[in-house]
KEKE-495650 format. One record per residue: residue number from 1; residue in one letter; x, y, z of N, C-alpha, C, O in turn. Coordinates in steps of 0.2 Angstrom, whole numbers. Layout:
REM residues N
<node k="NUM" r="A" n_xx="X" n_yy="Y" n_zz="Z" ca_xx="X" ca_yy="Y" ca_zz="Z" c_xx="X" c_yy="Y" c_zz="Z" o_xx="X" o_yy="Y" o_zz="Z"/>
...
END
This chain:
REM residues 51
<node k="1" r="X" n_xx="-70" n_yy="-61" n_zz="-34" ca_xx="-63" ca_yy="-62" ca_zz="-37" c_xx="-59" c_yy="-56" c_zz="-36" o_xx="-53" o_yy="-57" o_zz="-35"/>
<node k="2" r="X" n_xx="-60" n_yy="-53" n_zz="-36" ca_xx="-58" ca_yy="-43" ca_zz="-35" c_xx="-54" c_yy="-43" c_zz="-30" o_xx="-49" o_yy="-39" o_zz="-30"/>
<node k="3" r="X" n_xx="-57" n_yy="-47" n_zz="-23" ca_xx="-54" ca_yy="-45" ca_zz="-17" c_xx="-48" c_yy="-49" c_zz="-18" o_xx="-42" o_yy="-46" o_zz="-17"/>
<node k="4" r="X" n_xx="-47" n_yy="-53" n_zz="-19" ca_xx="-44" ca_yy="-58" ca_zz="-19" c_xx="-39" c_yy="-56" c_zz="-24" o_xx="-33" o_yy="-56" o_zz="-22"/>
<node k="5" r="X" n_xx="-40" n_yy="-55" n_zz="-30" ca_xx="-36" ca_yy="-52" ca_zz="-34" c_xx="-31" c_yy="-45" c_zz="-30" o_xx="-25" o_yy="-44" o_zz="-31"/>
<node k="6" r="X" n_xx="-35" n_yy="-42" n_zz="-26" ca_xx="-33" ca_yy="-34" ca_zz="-23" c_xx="-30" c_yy="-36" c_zz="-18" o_xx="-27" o_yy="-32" o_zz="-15"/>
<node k="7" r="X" n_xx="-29" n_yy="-43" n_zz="-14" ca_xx="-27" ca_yy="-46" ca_zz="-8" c_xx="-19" c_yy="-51" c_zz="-9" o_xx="-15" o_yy="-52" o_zz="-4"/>
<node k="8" r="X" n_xx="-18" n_yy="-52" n_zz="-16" ca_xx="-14" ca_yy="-54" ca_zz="-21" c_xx="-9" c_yy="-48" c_zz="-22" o_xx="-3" o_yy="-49" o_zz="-24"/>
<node k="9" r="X" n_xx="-12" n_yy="-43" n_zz="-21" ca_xx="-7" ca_yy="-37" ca_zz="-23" c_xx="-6" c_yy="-32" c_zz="-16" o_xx="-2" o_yy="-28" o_zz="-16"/>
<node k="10" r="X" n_xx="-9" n_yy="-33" n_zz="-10" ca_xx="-7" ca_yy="-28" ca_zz="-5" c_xx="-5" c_yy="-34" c_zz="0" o_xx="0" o_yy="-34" o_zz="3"/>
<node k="11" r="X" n_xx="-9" n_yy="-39" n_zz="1" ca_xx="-9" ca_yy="-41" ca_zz="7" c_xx="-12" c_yy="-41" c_zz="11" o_xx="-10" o_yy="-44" o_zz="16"/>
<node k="12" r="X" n_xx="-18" n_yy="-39" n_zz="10" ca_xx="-23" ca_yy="-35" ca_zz="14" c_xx="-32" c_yy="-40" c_zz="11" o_xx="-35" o_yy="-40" o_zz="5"/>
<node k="13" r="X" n_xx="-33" n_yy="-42" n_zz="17" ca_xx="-39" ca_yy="-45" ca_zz="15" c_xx="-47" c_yy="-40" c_zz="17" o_xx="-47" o_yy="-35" o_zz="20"/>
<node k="14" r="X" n_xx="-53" n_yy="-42" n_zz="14" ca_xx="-58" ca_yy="-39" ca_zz="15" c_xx="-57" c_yy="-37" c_zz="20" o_xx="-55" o_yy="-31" o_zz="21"/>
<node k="15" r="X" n_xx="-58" n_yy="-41" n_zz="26" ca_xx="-59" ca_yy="-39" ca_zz="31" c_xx="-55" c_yy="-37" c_zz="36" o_xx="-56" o_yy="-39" o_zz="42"/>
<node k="16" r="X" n_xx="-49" n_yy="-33" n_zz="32" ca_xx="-43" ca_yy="-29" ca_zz="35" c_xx="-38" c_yy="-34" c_zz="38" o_xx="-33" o_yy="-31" o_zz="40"/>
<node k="17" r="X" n_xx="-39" n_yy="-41" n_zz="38" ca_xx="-35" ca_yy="-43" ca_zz="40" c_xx="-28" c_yy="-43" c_zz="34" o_xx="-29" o_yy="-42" o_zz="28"/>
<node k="18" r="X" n_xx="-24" n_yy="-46" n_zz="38" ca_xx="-17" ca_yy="-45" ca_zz="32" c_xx="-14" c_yy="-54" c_zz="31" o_xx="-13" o_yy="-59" o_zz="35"/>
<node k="19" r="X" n_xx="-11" n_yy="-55" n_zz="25" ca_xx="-8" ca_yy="-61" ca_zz="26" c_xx="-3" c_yy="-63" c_zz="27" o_xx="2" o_yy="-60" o_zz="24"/>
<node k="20" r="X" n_xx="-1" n_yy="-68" n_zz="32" ca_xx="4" ca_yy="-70" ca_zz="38" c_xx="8" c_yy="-73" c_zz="36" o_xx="8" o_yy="-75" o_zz="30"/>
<node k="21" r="X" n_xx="13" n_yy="-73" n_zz="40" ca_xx="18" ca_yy="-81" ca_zz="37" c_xx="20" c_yy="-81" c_zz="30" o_xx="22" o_yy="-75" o_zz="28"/>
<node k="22" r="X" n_xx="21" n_yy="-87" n_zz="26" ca_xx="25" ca_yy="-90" ca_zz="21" c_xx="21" c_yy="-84" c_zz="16" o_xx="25" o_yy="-82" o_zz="12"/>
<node k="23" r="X" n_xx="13" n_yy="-82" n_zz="15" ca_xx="8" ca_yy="-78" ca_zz="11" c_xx="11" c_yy="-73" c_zz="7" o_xx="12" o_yy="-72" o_zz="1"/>
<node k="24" r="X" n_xx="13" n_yy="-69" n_zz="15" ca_xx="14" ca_yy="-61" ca_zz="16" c_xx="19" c_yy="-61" c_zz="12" o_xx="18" o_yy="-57" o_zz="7"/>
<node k="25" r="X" n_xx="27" n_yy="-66" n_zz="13" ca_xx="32" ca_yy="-66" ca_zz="8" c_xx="31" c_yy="-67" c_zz="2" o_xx="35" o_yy="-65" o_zz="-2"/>
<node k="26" r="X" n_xx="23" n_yy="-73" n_zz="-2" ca_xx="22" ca_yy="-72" ca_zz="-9" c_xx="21" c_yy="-67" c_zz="-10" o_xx="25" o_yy="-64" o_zz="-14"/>
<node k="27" r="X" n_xx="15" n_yy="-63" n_zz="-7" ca_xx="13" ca_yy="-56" ca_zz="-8" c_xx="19" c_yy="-51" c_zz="-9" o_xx="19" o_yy="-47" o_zz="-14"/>
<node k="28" r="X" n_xx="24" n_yy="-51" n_zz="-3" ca_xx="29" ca_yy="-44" ca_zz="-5" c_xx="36" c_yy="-47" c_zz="-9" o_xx="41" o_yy="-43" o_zz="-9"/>
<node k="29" r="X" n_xx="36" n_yy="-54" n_zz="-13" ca_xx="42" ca_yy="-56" ca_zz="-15" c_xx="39" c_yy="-58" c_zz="-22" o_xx="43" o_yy="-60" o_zz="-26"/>
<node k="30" r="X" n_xx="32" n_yy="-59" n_zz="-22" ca_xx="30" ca_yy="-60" ca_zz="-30" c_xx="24" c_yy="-57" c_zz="-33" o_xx="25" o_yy="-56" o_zz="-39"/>
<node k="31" r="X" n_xx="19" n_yy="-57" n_zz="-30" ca_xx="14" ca_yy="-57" ca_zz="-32" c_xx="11" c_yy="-47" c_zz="-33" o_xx="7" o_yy="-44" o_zz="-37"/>
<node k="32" r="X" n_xx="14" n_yy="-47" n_zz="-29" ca_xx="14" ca_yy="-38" ca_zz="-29" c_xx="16" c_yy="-35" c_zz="-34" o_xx="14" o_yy="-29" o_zz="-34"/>
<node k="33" r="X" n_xx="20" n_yy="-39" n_zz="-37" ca_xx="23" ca_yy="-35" ca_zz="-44" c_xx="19" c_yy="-40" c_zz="-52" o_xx="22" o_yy="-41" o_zz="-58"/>
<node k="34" r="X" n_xx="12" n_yy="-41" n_zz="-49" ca_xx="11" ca_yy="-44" ca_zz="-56" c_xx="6" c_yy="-38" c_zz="-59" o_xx="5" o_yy="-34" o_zz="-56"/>
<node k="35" r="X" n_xx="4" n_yy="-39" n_zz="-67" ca_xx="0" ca_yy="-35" ca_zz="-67" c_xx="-7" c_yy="-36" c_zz="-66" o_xx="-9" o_yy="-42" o_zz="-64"/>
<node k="36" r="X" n_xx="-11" n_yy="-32" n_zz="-66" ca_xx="-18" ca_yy="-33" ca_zz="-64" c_xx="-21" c_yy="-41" c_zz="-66" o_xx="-21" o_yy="-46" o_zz="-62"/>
<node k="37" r="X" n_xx="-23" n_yy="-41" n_zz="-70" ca_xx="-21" ca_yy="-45" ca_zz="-79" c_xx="-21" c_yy="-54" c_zz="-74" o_xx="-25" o_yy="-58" o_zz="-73"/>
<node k="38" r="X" n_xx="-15" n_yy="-52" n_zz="-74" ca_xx="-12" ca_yy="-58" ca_zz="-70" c_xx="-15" c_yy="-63" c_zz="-65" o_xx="-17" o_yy="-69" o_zz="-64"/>
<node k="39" r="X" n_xx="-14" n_yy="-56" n_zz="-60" ca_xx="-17" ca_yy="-57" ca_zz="-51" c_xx="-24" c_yy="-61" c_zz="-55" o_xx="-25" o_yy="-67" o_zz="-56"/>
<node k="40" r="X" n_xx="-29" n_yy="-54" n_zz="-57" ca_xx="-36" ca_yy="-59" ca_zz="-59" c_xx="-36" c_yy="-65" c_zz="-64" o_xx="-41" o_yy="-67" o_zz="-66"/>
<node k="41" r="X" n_xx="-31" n_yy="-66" n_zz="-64" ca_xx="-32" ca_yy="-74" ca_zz="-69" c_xx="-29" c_yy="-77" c_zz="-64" o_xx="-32" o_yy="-82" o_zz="-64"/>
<node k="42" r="X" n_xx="-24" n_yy="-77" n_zz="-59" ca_xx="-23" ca_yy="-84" ca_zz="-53" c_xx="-30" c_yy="-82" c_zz="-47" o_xx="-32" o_yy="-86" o_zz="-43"/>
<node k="43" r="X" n_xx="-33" n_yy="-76" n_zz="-47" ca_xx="-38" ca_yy="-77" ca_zz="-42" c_xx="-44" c_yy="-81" c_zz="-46" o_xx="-47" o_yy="-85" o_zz="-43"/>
<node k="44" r="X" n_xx="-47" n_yy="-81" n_zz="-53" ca_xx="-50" ca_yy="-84" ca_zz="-58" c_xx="-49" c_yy="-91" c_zz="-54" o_xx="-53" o_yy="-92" o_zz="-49"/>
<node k="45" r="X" n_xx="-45" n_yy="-93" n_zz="-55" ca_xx="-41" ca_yy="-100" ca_zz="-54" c_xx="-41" c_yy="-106" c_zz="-50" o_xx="-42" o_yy="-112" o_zz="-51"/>
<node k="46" r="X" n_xx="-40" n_yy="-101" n_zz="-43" ca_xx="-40" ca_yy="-102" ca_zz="-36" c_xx="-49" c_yy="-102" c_zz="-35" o_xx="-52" o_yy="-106" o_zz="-31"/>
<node k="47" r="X" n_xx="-51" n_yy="-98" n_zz="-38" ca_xx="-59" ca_yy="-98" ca_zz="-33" c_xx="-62" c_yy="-105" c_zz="-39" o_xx="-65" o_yy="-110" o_zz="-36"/>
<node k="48" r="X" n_xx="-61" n_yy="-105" n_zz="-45" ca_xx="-65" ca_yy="-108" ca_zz="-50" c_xx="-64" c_yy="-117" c_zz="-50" o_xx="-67" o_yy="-122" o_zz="-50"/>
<node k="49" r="X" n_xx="-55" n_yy="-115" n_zz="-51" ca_xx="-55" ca_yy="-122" ca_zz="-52" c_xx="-52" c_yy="-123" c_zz="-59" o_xx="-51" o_yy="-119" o_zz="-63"/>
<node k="50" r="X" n_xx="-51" n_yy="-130" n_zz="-60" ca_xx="-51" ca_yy="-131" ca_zz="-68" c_xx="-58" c_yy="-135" c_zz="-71" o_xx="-57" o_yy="-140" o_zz="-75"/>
<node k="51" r="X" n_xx="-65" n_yy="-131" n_zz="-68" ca_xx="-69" ca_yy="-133" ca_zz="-72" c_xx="-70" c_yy="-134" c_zz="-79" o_xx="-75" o_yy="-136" o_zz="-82"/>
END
């Protein structure tokens, strides 16, 4: 959840790759400016589901 949460806020995936396209502009036009808090409650979300 952490990476994803930290990939949410740079851009930058584990394994250095970066995300592309349509991603990169949520990354640098929304998601970059959330709080920590945030990011890890939509990475929760994304990996979890609505179990």
């Amino acid at each position: 959840m952490s990476s994803l949460s930290y990939a949410l806020q740079s851009g930058l995936m584990p394994d250095g790759d970066v995300f592309g396209g349509s991603m990169g502009e949520v990354v640098r036009d929304g998601t970059a400016y959330l709080s920590k808090q945030d990011r890890d409650a939509i990475a929760i979300y994304l990996l979890e589901g609505n179990e």
